[in-house]
N, C-alpha and C positions, 0 to 999 in steps of 0.2 A: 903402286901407292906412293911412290918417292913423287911422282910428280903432283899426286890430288894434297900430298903433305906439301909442297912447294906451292901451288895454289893458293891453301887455306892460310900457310905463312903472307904470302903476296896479297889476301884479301884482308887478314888483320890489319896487318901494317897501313897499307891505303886507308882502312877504316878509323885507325885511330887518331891516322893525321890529319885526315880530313874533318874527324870528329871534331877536333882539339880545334881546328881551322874555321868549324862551324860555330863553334860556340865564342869564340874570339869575334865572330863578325854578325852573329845573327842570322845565319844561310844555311839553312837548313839542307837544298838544293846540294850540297859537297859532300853529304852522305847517298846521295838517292843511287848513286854506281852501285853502291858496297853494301844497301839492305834492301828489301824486300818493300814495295809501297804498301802494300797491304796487311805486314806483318806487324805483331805487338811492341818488336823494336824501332820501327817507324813511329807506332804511336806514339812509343816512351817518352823516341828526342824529339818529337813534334815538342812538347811541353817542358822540356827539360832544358834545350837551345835556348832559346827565348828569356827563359826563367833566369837564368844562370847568366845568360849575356845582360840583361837586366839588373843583377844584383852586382852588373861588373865585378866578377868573375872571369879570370885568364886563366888557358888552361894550356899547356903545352905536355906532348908524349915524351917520357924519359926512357922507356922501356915497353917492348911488347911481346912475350914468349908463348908460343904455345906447349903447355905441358901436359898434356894428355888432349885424343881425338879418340871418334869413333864413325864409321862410316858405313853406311848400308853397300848391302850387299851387290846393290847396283849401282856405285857409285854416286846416286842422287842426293841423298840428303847424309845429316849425321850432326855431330858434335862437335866441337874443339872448348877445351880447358886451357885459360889461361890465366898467367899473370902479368898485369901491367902497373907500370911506375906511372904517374903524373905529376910537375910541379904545378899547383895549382898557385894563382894569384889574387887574393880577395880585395877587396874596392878601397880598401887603407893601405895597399901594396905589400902586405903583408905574404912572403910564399914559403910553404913547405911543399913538399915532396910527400903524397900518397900511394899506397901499395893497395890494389884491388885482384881480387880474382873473378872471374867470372867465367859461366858456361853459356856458351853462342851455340843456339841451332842456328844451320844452314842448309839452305836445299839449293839444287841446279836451277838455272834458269835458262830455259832452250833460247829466250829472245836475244839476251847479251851473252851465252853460252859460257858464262861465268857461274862460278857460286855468288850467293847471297846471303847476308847474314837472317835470320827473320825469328830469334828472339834471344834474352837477355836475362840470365840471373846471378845473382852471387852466388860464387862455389861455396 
């Protein structure tokens, strides 16, 4: 399990840089590694990228932990709990620092033999 926990650390982290990367540029494409195309968290940032890169909004990763998972019994799918820091930057250059938590489903994906994240709530 030390290494699906190494994993699920190494799929966060990718995800929220590239998140933070997506929404700085409009590119949606820099998450497509790290979720799921057909999952509800695909749909979210489908709409939320755009959005946000629109309202010029800057978004940079200050922090990303996962503090609590849980994982099926076949290794395929499961959980991760985390907490993440962002400094955000709004279109007057105005930046604070926000604390979000959320719960990521993730399942296996046999094509990239990676996990995927493939949904999205607040803890």
């Amino acid at each position: 399990l030390d290494d699906i926990k190494g994993k699920l650390d190494e799929l966060l982290n990718n995800y929220t840089s590239c998140f933070t990367q997506a929404v700085n540029t409009n590119d949606i494409s820099l998450i497509v590694p790290y979720v799921n195309s057909e999952s509800d968290i695909y749909k979210l940032q489908q709409s939320y990228i755009p959005t946000t890169y629109a309202a010029g909004v800057q978004e940079s990763i200050v922090s990303d932990n996962i503090t609590a998972y849980n994982i099926s019994d076949d290794n395929q799918s499961g959980t991760i709990t985390t907490s993440e820091v962002y400094t955000i930057v709004n279109k007057d250059n105005i930046s604070s620092n926000k604390a979000f938590r959320y719960v990521y489903k993730f399942q296996y994906d046999e094509a990239t033999a990676s996990y995927q994240l493939t949904d999205i709530q607040k803890a």
